[in-house]
N, C-alpha and C positions, 0 to 999 in steps of 0.2 A: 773835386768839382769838375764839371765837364765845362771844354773851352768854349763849349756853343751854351748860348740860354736858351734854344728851340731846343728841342729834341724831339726827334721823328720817330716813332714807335709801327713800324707794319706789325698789323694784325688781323687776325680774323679769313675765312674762307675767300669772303669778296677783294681783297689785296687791300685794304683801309690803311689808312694812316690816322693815327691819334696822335697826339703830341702834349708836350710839356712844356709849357713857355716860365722858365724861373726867373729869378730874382738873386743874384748869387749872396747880397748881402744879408737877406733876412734868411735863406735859406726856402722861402716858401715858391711854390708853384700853381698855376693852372694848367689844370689835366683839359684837351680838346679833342672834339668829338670821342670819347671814350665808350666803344663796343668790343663785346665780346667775350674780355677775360678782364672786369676790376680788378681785380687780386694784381694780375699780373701788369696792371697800368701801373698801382700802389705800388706795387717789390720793383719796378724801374723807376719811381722818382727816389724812393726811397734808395736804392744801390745808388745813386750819387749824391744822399744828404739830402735829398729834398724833402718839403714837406706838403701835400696835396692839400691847397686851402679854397681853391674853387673853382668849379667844373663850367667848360663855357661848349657851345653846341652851335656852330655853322648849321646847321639845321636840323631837324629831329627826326630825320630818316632813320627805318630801323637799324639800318646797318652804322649806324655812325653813333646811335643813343642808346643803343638795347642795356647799356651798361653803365649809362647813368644813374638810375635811381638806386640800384648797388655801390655802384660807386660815392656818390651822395650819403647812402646809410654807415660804410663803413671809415668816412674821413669826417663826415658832420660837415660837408660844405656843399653852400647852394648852388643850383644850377641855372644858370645866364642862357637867358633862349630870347631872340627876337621877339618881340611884342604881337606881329604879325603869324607868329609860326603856329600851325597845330601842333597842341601838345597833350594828347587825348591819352598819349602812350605813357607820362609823363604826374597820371594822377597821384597825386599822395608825397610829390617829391616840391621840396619848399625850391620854389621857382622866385627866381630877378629879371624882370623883363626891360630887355634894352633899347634902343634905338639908331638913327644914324647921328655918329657922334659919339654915343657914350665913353665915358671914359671906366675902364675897369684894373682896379690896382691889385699889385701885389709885389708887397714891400714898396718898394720906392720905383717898380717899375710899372708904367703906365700901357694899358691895351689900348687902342681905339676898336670902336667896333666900326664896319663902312658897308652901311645895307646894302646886296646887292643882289634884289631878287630876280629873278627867272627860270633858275631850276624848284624853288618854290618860294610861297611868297614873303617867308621871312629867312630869305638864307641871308649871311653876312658872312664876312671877311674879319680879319683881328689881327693887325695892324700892331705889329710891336719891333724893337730891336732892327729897324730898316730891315722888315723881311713880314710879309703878308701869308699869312695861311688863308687857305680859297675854298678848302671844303669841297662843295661840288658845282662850284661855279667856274671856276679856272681850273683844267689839266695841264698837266706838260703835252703842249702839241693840239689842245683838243679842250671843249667844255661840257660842263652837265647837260643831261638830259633834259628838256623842255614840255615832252610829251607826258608828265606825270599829274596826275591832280595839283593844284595851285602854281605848276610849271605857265610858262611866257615867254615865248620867241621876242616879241615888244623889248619887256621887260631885261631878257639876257643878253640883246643889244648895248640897251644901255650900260647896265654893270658891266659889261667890258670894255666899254669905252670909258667909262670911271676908271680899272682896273688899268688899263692903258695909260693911265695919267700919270700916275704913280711915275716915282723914277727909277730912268732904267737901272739902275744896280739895284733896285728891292727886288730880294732873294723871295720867290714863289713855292710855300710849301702846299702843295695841293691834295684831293682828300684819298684819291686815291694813286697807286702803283702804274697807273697804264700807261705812261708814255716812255722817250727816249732817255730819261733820267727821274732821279727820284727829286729833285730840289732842280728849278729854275731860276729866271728872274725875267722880271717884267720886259725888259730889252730884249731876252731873249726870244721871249713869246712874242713881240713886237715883230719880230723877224722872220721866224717859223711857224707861229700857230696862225692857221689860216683865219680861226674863226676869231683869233683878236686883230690881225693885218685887215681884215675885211668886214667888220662887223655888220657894218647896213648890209650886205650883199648875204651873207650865212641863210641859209636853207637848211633850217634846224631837224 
């Protein structure tokens, strides 16, 4: 069993991270933002005992879901997408739609979800083991894109000033590889990301 219950999988051309958030007791896991290679999301929870019991999605950009309804067909388990999210790409795949707040289990461990759009309108965060996975809302150093359809300068103000709340020792897994390190934490980004030290001033 691995000494973390995150675990950070880089994948795919675009530098992504998908992740594993388990439960060491029951054995079972949620696979996050899962693109590119299902197989090879499955043969990493599985090399440490895991068992993939449901798929959750920071937002349904292709680069972060392309590999969910695969993923989905060959574990049998649903896919958790913000209530707000387009999920056009998504047809045919038995969907649980969440909100801010939801609570999503597995085993005896508890996700919060914590809406936090502005790179689109249903992106969230998931909120487990004092440590926040961010998707494409929070980078190490840096945040998502705002210029996309359903994207909000407004709106990604505020989520990082939520995101900012949080305390500082929760560990920031974010969705992609771009900045000075692969794991943060909220204090840290306090400190050195401009675009959370300064939120109201960001000229996105």
């Amino acid at each position: 069993m691995p000494t973390s219950s995150i675990i950070q999988i880089p994948i795919g051309p675009m530098m992504n991270f998908a992740y594993l958030i388990g439960d060491a007791e029951s054995g079972f896991c949620a696979a996050v933002d899962p693109a590119w290679d299902a197989h090879a999301i499955k043969r990493s929870a599985a090399g440490i005992g895991w068992k993939i019991q449901k798929i959750l999605l920071t937002h349904a950009h292709f680069d972060h879901a392309n590999a969910a309804a695969e993923l989905s067909a060959i574990t049998g388990s649903k896919v958790f997408v913000h209530r707000l999210e387009p999920v056009e790409d998504l047809k045919g795949v038995a969907l649980e739609y969440t909100e801010e707040g939801t609570i999503i289990k597995i085993g005896k461990l508890e996700i919060e979800c914590i809406h936090t759009p502005g790179h689109t309108q249903g992106s969230q965060c998931f909120l487990a083991y004092d440590s926040v996975i961010t998707g494409d809302t929070l980078f190490v150093d840096a945040c998502g894109r705002v210029d996309l359809p359903g994207g909000s300068p407004s709106d990604m103000t505020e989520s990082l000033k939520r995101l900012a709340n949080l305390p500082a020792a929760t560990k920031v897994y974010p969705g992609h590889d771009y900045g000075r390190a692969k794991v943060s934490s909220i204090g840290e980004e306090r400190r050195n990301n401009m675009c959370m030290r300064n939120p109201e001033g960001n000229v996105f």
